[in-house]
N, C-alpha and C positions, 0 to 999 in steps of 0.2 A: 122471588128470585135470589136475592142476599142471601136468604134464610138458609139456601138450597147451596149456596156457593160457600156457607161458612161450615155447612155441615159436611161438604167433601173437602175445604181444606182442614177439616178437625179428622176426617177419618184419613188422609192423608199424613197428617203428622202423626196417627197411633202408626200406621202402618211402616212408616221410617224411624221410629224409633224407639218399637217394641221391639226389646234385644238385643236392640247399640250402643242403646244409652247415650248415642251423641248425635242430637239434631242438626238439620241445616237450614230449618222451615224459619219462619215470622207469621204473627197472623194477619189476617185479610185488613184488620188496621191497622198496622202496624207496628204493634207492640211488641214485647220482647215476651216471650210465649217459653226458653227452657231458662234453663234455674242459671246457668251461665255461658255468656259468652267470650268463644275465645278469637282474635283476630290471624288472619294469615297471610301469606301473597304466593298466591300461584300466579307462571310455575318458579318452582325449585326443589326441582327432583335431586336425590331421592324420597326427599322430606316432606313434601308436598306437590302435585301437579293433578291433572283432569284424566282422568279414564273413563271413557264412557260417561263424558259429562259430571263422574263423580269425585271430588278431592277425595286422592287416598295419599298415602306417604307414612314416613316413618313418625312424623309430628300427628298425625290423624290417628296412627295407633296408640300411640302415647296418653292422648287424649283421650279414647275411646276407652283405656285403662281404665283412666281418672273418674271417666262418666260410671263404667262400673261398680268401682269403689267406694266411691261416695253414693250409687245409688240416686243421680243427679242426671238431668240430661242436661246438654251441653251443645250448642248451637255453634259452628264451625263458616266465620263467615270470612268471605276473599275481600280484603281490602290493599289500597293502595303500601306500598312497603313504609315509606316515608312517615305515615301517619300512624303506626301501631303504638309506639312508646305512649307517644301523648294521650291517644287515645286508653288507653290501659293507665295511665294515670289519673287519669279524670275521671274513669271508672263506672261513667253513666250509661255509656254504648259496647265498652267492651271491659271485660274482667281479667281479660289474660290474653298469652303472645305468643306462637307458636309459629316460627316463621324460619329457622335457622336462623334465632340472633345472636349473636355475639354481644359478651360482657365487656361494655365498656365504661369507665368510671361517670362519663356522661349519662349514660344512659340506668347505672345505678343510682342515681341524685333521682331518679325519678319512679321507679318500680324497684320491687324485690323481685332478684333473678332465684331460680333454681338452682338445684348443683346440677353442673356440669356436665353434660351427657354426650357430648362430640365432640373434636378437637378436629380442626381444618385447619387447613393451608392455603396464603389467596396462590392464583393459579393465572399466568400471562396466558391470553389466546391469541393467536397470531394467524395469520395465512401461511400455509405451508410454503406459497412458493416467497415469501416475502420475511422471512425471522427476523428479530429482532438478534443482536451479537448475543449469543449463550455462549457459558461456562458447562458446557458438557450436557450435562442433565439438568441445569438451572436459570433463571435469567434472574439480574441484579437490577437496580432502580438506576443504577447507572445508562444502563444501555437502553433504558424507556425516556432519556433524556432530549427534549427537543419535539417529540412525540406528539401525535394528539389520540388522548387515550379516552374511552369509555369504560363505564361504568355504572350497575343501575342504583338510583338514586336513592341516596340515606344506607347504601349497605355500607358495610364495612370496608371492601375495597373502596368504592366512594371515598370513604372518611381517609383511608392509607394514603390515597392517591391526590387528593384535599391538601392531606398534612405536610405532604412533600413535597409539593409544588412549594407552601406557602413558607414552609421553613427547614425543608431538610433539603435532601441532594438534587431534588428537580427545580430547588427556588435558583429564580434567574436563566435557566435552561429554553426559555422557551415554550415548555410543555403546558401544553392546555389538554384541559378533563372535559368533557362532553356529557352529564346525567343523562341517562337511558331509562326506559321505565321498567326493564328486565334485564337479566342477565342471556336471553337468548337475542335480545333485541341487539346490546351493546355487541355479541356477536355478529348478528347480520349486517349492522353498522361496518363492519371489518369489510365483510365481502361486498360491501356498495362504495368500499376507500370512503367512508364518512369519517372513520377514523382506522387508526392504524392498529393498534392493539384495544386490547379489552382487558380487565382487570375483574377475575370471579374464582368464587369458593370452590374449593379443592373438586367435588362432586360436581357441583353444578357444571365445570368448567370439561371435566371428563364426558358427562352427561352431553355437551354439547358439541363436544367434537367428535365423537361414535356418532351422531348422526349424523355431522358437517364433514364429510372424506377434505373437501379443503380446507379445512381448520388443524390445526395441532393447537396445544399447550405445554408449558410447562411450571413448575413451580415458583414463584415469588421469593428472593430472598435480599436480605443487610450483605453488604463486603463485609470482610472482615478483615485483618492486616493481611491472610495469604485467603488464596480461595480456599481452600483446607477450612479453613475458620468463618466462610460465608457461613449464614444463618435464615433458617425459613419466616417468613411471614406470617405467624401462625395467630390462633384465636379458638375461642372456646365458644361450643351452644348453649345456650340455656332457652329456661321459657321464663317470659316477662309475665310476673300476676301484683295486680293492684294490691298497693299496703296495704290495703283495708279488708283483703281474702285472705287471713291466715289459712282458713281451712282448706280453701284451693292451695294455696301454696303447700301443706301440710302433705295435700294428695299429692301433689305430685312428684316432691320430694321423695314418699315413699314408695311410689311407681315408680318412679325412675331409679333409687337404687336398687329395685325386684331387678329390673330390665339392665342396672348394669353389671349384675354380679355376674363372673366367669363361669363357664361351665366344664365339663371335663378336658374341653379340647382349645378351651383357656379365650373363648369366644362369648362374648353377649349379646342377648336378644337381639338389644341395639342392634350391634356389629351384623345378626344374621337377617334383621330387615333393611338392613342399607344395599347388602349385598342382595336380598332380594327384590328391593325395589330398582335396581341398580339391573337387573337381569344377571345378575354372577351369581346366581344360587347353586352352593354345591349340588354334583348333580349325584 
């Protein structure tokens, strides 16, 4: 009976990833069965989330590049957000990071990032019928002042939201941060009043209010001496790979500047799977 269950998860795994190049299997012992793995956290569309049970996203094509080109399969596994860095450094469970991370000096002390392949903005969610005070089109750390805000956990609003409680313009205000384990969750948190705002990435935060009618957002920014000189809260993606993968790192660097170069109408790959996973594909 083993015999017969390892032979159909062996023709199970030709049949997923003759083609793709990028596994999602483990075998029946659980051993590490493609040449590498890369960790992720669904959801965070457009970059990753479930369709039909399957992660796809802009970070899944990326990868599935990479599996190409190297001619490698490449096992794509959902894990908690909080734990990718470390994990990717230690290098024994997972080889790389593909999750919308953001380059931060912390988190290069620990991995070699990619170049640079998104630039976001974090993004206030709010209840429509309840805003926080905005400046026109934007909300300032000022008026999240007193607050209790959410955020999911080890992302980069987290860390913004963290750093300004403990020493910027929210320290002493009162403001407490509540970790959430998604960026959809720290949302529904909003409409159960768990907390009052949420604090997420530019997409994700759009992503969740097209399907939340009571939700809005808007952008995150710094005062500046007039609002004229407010400034956004912004951050760059990359993919996290173990120092010790030059050659992944090598791939992906070269995929990803294929996928970032402009095309006639001064648009990149990139840019035309976000929009298409995003549902805004020209039509």
């Amino acid at each position: 009976m083993h015999k017969v269950k390892r032979i159909l998860y062996l023709v199970l795994f030709v049949l997923v990833t003759v083609g793709m190049g990028v596994s999602v299997w483990w075998s029946i012992d659980g051993e590490k069965t493609a040449d590498y793995v890369v960790e992720t956290n669904v959801p965070f569309a457009p970059f990753e989330f479930y369709e039909n049970r399957e992660i796809v996203g802009v970070d899944v094509d990326i990868v599935n590049r990479v599996a190409e080109k190297m001619n490698k399969t490449i096992q794509i596994k959902n894990v908690e957000f909080d734990v990718i860095i470390d994990n990717v450094e230690a290098g024994k469970i997972a080889d790389a990071g593909a999750a919308g991370l953001t380059i931060t000096p912390a988190r290069a002390e620990k991995v070699n990032f990619t170049i640079p392949y998104y630039n976001s903005v974090q993004y206030v969610i709010y209840n429509r019928e309840m805003p926080p005070s905005l400046r026109e089109d934007h909300v300032v750390w000022e008026a999240l002042a007193g607050a209790k805000l959410g955020s999911q956990i080890g992302s980069t609003g987290y860390l913004f939201i963290d750093d300004e409680i403990e020493n910027g313009v929210l320290a002493g205000t009162g403001t407490t941060l509540k970790g959430i384990d998604s960026h959809q969750l720290a949302a529904d948190a909003i409409l159960a009043h768990i907390v009052d705002y949420a604090v997420a990435d530019e997409l994700a935060a759009k992503f969740i209010v097209e399907k939340n009618p009571g939700l809005e957002a808007l952008p995150l920014y710094y005062s500046g001496p007039t609002r004229e000189d407010d400034y956004p809260v912004e951050e760059a993606y990359a993919i996290a790979v173990n120092r010790d993968r030059t050659e992944l790192l090598e791939a992906f660097n070269a995929v990803l500047a294929e996928m970032l170069t402009e095309d006639d109408e001064g648009k990149t790959e990139i840019d035309r799977l976000v929009l298409k996973y995003m549902g805004l594909e020209d039509e």
